[in-house]
PALO-465252 format. One line per 10 residues: their letters; for each residue x negated, y, z of N, C-alpha, C. Coordinates in Angstrom, 2 decimals. Layout:
a> X/Y/Z/X/Y/Z/X/Y/Z; ...
end
This chain:
xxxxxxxxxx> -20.18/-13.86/-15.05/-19.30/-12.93/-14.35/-20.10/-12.23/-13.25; -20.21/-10.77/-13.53/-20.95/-9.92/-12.23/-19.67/-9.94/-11.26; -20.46/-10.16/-9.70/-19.72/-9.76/-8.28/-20.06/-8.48/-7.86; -19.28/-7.55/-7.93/-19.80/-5.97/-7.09/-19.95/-6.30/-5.96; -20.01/-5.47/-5.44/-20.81/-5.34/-3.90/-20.09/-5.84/-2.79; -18.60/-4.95/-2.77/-17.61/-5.67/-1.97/-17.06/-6.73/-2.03; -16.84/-7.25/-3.25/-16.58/-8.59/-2.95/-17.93/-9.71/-2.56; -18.98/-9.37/-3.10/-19.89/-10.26/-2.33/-19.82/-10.28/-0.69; -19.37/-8.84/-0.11/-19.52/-9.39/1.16/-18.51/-10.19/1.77; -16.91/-10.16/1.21/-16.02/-11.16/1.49/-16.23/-12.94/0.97
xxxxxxxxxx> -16.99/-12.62/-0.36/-17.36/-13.98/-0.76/-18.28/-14.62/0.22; -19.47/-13.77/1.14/-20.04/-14.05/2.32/-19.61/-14.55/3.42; -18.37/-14.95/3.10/-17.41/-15.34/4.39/-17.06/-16.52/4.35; -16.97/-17.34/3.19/-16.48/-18.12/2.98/-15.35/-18.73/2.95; -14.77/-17.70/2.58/-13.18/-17.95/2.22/-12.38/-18.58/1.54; -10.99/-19.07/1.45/-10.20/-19.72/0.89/-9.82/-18.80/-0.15; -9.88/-19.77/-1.37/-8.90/-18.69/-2.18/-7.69/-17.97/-1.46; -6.86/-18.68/-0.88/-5.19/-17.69/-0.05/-5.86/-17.67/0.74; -6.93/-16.97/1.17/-7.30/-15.83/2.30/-7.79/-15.21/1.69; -8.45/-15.15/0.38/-8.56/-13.65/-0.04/-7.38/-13.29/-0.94
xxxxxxxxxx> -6.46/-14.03/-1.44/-5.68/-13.28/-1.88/-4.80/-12.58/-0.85; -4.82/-12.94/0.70/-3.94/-12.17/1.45/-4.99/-11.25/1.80; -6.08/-11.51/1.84/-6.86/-10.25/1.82/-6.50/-8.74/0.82; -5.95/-9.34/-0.05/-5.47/-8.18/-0.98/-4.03/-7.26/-0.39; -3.49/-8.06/0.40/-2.49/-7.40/0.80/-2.34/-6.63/2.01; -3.04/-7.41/3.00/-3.24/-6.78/4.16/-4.33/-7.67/4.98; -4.81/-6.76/5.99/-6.31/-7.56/7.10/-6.77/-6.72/7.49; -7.84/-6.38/8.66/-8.35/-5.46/8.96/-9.61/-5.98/9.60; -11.01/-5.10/10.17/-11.56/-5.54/10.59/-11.50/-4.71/12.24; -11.86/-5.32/13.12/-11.70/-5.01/14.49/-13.05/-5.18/15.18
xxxxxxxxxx> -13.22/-4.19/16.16/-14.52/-4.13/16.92/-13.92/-4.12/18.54; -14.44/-5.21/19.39/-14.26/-5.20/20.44/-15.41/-4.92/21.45; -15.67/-4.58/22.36/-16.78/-4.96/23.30/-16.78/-5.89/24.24; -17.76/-6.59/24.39/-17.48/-7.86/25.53/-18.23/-7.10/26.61; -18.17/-7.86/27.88/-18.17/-7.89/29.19/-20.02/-7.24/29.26; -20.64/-7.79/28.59/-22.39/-7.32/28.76/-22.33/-6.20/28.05; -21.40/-5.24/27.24/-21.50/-4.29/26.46/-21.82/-4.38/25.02; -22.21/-5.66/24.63/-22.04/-6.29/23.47/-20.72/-5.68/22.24; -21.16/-4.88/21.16/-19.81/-4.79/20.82/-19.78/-6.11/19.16; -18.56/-6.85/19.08/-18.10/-7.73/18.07/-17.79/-7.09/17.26
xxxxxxxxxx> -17.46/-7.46/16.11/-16.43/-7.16/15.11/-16.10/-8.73/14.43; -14.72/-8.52/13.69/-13.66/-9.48/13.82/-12.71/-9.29/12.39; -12.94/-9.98/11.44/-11.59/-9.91/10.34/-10.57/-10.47/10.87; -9.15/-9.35/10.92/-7.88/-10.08/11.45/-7.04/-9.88/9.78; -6.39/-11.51/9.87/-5.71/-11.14/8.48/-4.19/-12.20/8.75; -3.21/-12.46/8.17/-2.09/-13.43/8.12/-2.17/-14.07/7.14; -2.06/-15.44/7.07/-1.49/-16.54/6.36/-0.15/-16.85/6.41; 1.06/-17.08/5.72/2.34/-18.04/6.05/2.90/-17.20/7.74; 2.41/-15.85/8.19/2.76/-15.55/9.37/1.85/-15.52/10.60; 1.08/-16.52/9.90/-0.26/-16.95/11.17/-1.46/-16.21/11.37
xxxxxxxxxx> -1.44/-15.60/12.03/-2.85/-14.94/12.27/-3.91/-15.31/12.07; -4.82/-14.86/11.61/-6.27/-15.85/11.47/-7.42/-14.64/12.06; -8.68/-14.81/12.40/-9.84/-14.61/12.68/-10.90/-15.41/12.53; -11.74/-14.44/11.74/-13.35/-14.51/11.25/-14.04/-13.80/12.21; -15.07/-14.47/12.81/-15.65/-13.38/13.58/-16.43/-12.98/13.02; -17.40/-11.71/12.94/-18.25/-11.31/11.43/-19.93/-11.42/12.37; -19.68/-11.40/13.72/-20.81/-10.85/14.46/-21.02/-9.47/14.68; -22.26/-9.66/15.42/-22.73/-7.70/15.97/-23.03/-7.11/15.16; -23.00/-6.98/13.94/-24.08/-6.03/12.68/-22.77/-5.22/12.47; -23.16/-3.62/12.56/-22.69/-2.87/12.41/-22.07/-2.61/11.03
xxxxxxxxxx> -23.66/-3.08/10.26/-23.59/-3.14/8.53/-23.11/-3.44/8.02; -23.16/-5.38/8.64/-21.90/-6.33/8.19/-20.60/-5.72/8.21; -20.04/-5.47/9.30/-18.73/-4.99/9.57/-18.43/-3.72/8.71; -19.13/-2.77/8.38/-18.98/-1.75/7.78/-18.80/-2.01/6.39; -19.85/-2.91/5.57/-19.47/-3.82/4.42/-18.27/-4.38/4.10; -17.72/-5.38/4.94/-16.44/-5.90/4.87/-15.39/-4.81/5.11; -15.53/-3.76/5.42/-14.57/-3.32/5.68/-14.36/-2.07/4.42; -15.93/-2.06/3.73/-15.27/-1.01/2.51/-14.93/-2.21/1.35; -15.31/-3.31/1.51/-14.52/-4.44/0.54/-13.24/-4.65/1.00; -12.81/-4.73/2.36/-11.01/-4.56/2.37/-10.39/-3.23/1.87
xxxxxxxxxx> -10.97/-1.72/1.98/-10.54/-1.00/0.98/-10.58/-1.22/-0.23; -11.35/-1.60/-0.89/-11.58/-1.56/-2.23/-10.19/-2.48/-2.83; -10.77/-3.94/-1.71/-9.53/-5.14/-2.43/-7.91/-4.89/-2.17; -7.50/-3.63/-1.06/-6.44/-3.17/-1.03/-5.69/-2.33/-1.52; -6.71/-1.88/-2.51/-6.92/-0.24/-3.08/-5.29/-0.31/-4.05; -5.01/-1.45/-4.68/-3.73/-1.43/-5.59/-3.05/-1.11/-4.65; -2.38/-2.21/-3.67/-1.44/-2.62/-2.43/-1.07/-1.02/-2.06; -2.03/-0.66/-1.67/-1.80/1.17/-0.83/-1.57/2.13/-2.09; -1.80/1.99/-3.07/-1.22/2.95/-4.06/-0.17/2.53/-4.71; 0.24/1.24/-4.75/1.37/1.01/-5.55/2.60/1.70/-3.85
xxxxxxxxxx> 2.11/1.09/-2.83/2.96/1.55/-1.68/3.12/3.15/-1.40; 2.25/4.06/-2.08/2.13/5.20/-1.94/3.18/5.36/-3.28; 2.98/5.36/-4.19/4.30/5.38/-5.50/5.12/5.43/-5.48; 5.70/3.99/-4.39/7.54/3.29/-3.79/7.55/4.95/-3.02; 7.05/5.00/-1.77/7.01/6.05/-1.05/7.52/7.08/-1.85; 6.96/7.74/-2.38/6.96/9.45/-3.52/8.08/8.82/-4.31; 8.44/7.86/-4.69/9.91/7.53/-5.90/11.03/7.60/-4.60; 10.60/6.84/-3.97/12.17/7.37/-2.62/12.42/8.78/-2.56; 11.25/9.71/-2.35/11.14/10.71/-1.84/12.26/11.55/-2.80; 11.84/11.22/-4.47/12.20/12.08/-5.33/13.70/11.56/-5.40
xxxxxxxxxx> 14.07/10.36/-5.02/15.44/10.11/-5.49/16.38/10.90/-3.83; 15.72/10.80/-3.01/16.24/11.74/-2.05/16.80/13.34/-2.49; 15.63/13.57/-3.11/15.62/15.19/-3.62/16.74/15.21/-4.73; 16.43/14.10/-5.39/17.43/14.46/-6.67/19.09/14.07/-6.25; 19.88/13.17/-5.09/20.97/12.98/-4.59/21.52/14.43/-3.96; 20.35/15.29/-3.37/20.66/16.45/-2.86/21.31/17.65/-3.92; 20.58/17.52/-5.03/20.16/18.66/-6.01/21.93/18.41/-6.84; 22.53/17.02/-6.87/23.49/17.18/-7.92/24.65/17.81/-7.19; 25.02/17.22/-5.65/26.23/18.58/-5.10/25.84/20.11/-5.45; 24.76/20.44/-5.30/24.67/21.83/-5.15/25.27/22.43/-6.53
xxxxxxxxxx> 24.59/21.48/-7.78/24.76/21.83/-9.04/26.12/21.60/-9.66; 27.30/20.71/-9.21/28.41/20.65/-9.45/29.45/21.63/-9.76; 29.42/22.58/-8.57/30.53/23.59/-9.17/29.76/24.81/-10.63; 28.39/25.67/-9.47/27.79/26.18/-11.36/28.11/25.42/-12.17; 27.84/24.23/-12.48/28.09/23.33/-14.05/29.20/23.43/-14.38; 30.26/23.04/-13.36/31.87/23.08/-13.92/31.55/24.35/-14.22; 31.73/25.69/-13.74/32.14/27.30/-14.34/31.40/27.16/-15.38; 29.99/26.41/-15.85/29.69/26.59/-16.99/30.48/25.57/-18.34; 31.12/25.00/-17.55/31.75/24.05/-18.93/31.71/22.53/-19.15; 30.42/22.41/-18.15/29.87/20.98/-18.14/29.93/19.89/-16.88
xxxxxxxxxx> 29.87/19.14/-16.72/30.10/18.19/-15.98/29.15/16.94/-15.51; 29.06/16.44/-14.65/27.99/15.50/-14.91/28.50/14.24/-14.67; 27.72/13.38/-16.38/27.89/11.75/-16.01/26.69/11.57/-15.65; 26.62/10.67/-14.43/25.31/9.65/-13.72/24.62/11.31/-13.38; 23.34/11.23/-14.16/22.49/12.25/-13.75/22.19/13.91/-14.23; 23.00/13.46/-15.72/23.00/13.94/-17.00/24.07/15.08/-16.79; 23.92/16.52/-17.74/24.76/17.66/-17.57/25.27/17.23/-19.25; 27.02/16.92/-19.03/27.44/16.98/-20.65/28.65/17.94/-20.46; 29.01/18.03/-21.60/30.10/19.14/-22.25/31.15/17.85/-22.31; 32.48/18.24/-21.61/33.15/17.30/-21.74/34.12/17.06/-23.20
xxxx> 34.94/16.59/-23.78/35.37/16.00/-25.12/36.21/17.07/-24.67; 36.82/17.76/-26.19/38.06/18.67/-25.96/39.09/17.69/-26.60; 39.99/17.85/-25.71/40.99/17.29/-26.26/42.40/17.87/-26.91; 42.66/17.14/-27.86/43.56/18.07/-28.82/45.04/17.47/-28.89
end
């Protein structure tokens, strides 16, 4: 089994399996500066609610590494969440669209069940 790039640098961490699978969902990496001007960087991620921290050290590289492997390993998470997003959006649009279309449809003859424009049964 080949490791790409980003995950080698999270596998560099030595992680728990359920810390990288919450790695898939959410974490970030953080850069602080200390008191001598020193700047850190820091994986912040949740377990069960609990916060956790890795400190990664000063390497810019490092930190820059881990942090295009938390894109990469989030990459589903933010597009499936971008999807939910745009499907709300459209069912917004489409709740709007059926008042407007109600009376035209009646003068045309038709009516709507659920979403659908039908011709109603003549009755005899």
């Amino acid at each position: 089994m080949q490791i790409d790039q980003p995950e080698a640098a999270l596998l560099g961490l030595q992680l728990a399996p359920d810390e990288l699978a919450a790695l898939r969902h959410q974490g970030f990496v953080a850069s602080e500066t200390r008191g001598s001007g020193t700047t850190v960087h820091k994986l912040h991620f949740r377990i069960k609610g609990r916060q956790r921290v890795r400190y990664l050290g000063t390497d810019v590289k490092r930190a820059a590494e881990v942090r295009k492997a938390l894109e990469v390993f989030q990459q589903q998470r933010r597009l499936t969440r971008h999807i939910a997003a745009r499907a709300g959006e459209l069912k917004a649009i489409l709740r709007t669209i059926k008042p407007r279309l109600s009376q035209p449809a009646l003068a045309a003859g038709f009516i709507f069940h659920g979403r659908r424009l039908r011709r109603p049964r003549r009755m005899s």
